[in-house]
C-alpha positions as CSV (number, residue, x, y, z in Angstrom):
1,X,101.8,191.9,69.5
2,X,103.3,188.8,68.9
3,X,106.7,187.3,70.8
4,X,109.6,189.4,68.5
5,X,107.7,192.3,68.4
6,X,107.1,192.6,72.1
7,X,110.9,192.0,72.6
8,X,111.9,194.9,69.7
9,X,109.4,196.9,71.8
10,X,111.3,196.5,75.4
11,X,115.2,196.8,73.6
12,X,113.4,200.1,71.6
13,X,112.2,201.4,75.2
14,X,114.5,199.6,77.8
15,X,115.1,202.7,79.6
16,X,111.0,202.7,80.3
17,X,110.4,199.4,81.6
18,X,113.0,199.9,84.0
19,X,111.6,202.7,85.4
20,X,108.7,201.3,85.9
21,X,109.7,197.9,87.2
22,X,111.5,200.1,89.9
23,X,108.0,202.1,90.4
24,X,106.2,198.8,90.9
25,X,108.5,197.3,93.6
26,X,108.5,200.7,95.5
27,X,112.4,201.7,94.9
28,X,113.3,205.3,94.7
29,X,116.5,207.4,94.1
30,X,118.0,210.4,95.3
31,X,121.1,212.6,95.1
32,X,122.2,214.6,98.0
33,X,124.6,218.0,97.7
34,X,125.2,218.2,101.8
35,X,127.3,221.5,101.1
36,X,124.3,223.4,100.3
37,X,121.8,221.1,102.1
38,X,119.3,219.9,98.6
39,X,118.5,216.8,97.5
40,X,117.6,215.6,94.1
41,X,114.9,213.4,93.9
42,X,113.2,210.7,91.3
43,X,109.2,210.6,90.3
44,X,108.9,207.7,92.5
45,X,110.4,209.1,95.9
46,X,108.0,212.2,95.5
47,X,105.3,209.8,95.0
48,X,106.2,208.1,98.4
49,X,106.3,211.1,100.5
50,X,102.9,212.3,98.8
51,X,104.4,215.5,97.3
52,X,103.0,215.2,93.5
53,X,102.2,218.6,92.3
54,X,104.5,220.1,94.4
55,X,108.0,218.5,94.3
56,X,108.8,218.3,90.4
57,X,111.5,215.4,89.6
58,X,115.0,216.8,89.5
59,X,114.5,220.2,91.9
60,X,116.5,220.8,94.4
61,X,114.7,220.6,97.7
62,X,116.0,221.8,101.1
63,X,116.4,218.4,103.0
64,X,116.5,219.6,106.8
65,X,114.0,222.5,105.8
66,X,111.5,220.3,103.9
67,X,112.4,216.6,104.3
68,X,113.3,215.7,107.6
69,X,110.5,217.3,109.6
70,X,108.3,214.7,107.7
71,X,111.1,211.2,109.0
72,X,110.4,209.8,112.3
73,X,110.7,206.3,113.7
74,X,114.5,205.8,113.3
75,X,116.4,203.9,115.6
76,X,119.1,205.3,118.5
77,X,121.8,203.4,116.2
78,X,120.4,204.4,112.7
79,X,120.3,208.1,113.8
80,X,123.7,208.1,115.6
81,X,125.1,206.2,112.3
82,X,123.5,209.0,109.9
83,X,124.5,212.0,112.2
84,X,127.9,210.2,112.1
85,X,128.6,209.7,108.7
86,X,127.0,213.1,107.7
87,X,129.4,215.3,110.6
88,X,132.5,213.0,109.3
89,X,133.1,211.1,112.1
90,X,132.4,208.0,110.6
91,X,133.6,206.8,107.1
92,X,131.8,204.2,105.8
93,X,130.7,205.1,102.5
94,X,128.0,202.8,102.3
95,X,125.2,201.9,105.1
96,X,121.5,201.4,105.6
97,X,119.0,202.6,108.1
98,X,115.2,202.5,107.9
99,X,112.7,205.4,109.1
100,X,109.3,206.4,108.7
101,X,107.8,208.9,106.4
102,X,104.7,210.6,107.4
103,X,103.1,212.1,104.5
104,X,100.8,215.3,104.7
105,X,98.0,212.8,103.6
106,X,98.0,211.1,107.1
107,X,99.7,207.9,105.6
108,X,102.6,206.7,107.0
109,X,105.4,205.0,104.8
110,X,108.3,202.6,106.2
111,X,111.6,202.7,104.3
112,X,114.7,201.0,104.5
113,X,117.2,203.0,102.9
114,X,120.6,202.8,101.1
115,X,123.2,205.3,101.5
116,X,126.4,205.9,99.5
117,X,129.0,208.7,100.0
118,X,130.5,209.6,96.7
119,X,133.0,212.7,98.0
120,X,134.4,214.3,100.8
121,X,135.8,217.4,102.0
122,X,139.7,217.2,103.3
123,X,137.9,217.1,107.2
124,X,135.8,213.5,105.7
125,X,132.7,215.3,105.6
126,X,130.4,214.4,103.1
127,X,129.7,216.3,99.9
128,X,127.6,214.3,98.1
129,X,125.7,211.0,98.6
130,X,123.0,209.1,96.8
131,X,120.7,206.7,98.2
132,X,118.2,204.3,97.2
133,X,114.6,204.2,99.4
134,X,113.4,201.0,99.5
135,X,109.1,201.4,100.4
136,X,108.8,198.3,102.7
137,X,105.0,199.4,104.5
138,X,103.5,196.5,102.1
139,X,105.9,193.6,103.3
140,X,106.6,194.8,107.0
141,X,102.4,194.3,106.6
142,X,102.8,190.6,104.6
143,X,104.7,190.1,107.9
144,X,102.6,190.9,110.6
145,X,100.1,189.6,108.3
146,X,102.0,186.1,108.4
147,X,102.4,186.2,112.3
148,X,98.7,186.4,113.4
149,X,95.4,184.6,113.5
150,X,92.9,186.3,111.5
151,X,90.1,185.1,113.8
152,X,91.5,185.6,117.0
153,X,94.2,188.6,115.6
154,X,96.5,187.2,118.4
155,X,99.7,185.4,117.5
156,X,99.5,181.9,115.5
157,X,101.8,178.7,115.6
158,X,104.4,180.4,113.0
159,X,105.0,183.0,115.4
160,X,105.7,180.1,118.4
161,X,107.7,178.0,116.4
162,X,109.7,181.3,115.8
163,X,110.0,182.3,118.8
164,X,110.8,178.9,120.5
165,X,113.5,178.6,117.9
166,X,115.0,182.1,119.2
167,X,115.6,180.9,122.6
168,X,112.3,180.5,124.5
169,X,113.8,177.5,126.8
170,X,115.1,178.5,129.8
171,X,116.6,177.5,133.1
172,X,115.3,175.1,135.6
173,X,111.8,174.4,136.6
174,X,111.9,176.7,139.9
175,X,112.6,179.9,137.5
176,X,111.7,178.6,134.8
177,X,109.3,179.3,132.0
178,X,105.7,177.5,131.4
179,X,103.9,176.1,128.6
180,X,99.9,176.0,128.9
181,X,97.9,174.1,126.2
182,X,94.4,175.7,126.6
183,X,91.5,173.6,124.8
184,X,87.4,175.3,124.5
185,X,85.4,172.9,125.9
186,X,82.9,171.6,123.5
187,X,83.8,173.7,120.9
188,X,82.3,171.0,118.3
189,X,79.1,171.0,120.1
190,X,79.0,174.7,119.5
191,X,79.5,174.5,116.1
192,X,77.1,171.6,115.9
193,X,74.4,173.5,118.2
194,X,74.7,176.9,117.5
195,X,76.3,177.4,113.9
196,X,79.9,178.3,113.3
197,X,79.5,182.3,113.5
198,X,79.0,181.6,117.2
199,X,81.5,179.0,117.2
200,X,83.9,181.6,115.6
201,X,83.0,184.5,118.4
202,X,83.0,181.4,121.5
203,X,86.7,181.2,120.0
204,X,87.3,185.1,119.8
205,X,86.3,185.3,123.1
206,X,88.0,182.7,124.6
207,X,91.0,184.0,123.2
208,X,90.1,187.3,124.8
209,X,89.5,185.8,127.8
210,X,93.2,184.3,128.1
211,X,94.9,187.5,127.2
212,X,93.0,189.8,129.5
213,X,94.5,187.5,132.3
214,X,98.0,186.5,131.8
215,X,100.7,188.7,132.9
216,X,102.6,190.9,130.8
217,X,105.7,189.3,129.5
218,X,103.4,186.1,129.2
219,X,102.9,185.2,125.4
220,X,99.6,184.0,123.7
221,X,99.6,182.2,120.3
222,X,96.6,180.1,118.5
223,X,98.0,176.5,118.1
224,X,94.8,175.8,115.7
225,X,91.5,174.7,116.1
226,X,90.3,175.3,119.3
227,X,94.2,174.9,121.1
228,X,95.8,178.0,122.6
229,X,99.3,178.2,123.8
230,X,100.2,180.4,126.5
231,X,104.3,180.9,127.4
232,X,105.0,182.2,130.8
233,X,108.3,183.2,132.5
234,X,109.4,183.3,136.0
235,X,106.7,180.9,137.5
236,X,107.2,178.8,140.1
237,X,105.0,175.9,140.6
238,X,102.8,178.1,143.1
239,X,102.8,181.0,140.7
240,X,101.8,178.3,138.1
241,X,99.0,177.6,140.1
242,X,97.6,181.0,140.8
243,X,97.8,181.8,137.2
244,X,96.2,179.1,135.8
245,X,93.4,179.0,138.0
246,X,92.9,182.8,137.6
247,X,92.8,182.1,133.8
248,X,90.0,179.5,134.1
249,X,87.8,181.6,136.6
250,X,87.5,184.2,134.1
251,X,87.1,181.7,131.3
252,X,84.2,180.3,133.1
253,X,82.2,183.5,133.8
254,X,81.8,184.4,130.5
255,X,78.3,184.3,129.0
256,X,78.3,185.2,125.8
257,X,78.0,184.0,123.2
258,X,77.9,181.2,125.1
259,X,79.0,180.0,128.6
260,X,82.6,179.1,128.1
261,X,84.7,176.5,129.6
262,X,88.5,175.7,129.6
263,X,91.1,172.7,130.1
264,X,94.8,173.7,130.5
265,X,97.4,171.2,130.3
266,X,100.3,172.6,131.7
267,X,104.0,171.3,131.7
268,X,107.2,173.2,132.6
269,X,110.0,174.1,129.6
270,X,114.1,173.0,129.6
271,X,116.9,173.1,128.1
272,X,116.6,169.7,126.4
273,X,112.8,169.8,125.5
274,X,112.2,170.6,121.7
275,X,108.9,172.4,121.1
276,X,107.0,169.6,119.6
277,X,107.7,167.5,122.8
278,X,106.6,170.0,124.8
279,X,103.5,170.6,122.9
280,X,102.8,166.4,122.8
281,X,103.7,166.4,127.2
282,X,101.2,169.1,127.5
283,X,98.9,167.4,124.8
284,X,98.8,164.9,127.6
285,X,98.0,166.1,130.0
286,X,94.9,168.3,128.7
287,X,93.8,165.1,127.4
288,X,93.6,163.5,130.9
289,X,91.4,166.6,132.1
290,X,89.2,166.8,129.4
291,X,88.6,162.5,129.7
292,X,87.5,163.1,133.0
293,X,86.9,166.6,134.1
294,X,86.6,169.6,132.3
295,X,87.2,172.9,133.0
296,X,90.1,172.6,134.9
297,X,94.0,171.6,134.6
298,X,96.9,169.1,134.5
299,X,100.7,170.6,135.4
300,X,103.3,167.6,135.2
């Protein structure tokens, strides 16, 4: 089919491609008649709650009978906004909340979802609405997927650099918040020595190693290679201490698949201190322990 004909094809059958553009991306419609408690909905929403063969596109189906036994995972607000607009104390004709959808298949769906109010009784209350579902499981997933390490599955350096931005500095050094740079000791001869599968799990375990020993509002990311960044709050310089050598006791007495060793350089986080100069003090600092003597720490 050459270019013309393709486009006389999509004018001929617009109505088509639209639907299924919408199937692809996941959006779904539905018309709600709150009087007598039914909602209207399109092929595509019956294919996200997993009710083909037993929903039919445009029947009338009893939302709190059938529907709403199946939604969980909304939020305080979104519920008291929906209970709100729906019982006519609030009227905003047009908001957004996002639930969960858990299907009779086992798998669980994630919507965001678009509400409109089209008429009202003479009390405000609803009479019917519409509302676009919006299936967001594949990008809340892209997410998550963009947040972690997929070696160490614990948080990477565009998670820190997120957070960081969000308000990670804090107060002055006696209450203040930590930053460890954490280094594997000869992780290249590992890799030289041993191959990098065992390299991989020496780094898999280090990283276990850290988390099973940090407290728990402290906050582990993979910096890259074989750098780990802890975060801490509340530490004093004797807290400091205590943690850090805790963390490099347990780092040494594991065995396998190899005997691991740490260095921590360790410097304290402000007001004034961007990420990247924290990260290059702390840099530092690990440097000067693993020049002279590894396995063990710096804190400026």
């Amino acid at each position: 089919m050459n270019q013309q004909d393709y486009l006389k094809y999509i004018d001929e059958h617009e109505e088509d491609f639209f639907h299924l553009i919408l199937k692809k991306a996941g959006i779904s419609t539905w018309l709600r008649n709150n009087l007598n408690d039914l909602v209207r909905l399109d092929e595509t929403m019956i294919c996200l709650w997993g009710m083909e063969g037993q929903w039919m596109p445009g029947q009338w189906i009893p939302f709190n009978e059938k529907m709403l036994p199946m939604i969980s995972g909304m939020s305080t607000a979104d519920q008291n906004k929906y209970k709100g607009v729906v019982e006519g104390r609030d009227q905003d004709d047009f908001f957004i909340i996002q639930h969960q959808v858990n299907r009779p298949d086992g798998l669980v769906k994630k919507c965001e979802v678009r509400i409109e109010v089209h008429s009202r009784d003479k009390n405000g209350v609803p009479l019917t609405m519409s509302g676009v579902n919006i299936d967001t499981t594949g990008l809340i997933a892209l997410e998550q997927d963009a947040y972690f390490d997929q070696l160490t599955k614990i948080h990477n350096r565009i998670k820190l650099y997120e957070d960081y931005a969000q308000g990670i500095p804090v107060s002055p050094e006696q209450n203040g918040r930590l930053l460890l740079l954490l280094g594997l000791d000869y992780c290249k001869e590992i890799n030289e020595s041993k191959g990098h599968d065992v390299g991989d799990l020496a780094l898999r375990a280090f990283a276990k190693s850290i988390f099973s020993n940090i407290r728990d509002n402290d906050e582990l990311f993979r910096l890259g290679g074989d750098e780990f960044v802890v975060i801490t709050s509340n530490v004093s310089r004797t807290i400091a201490y205590r943690l850090i050598e805790r963390i490099l006791l347990h780092i040494s007495q594991v065995q396998r698949p190899v005997r691991l060793s740490g260095s921590i350089g360790a410097v304290y986080l402000t007001e004034n201190v961007s990420l990247a100069d924290a990260l290059s003090l702390a840099e530092n600092e690990l440097n000067k322990v693993k020049n002279s003597d590894r396995g063990t720490y710096s804190l400026l």
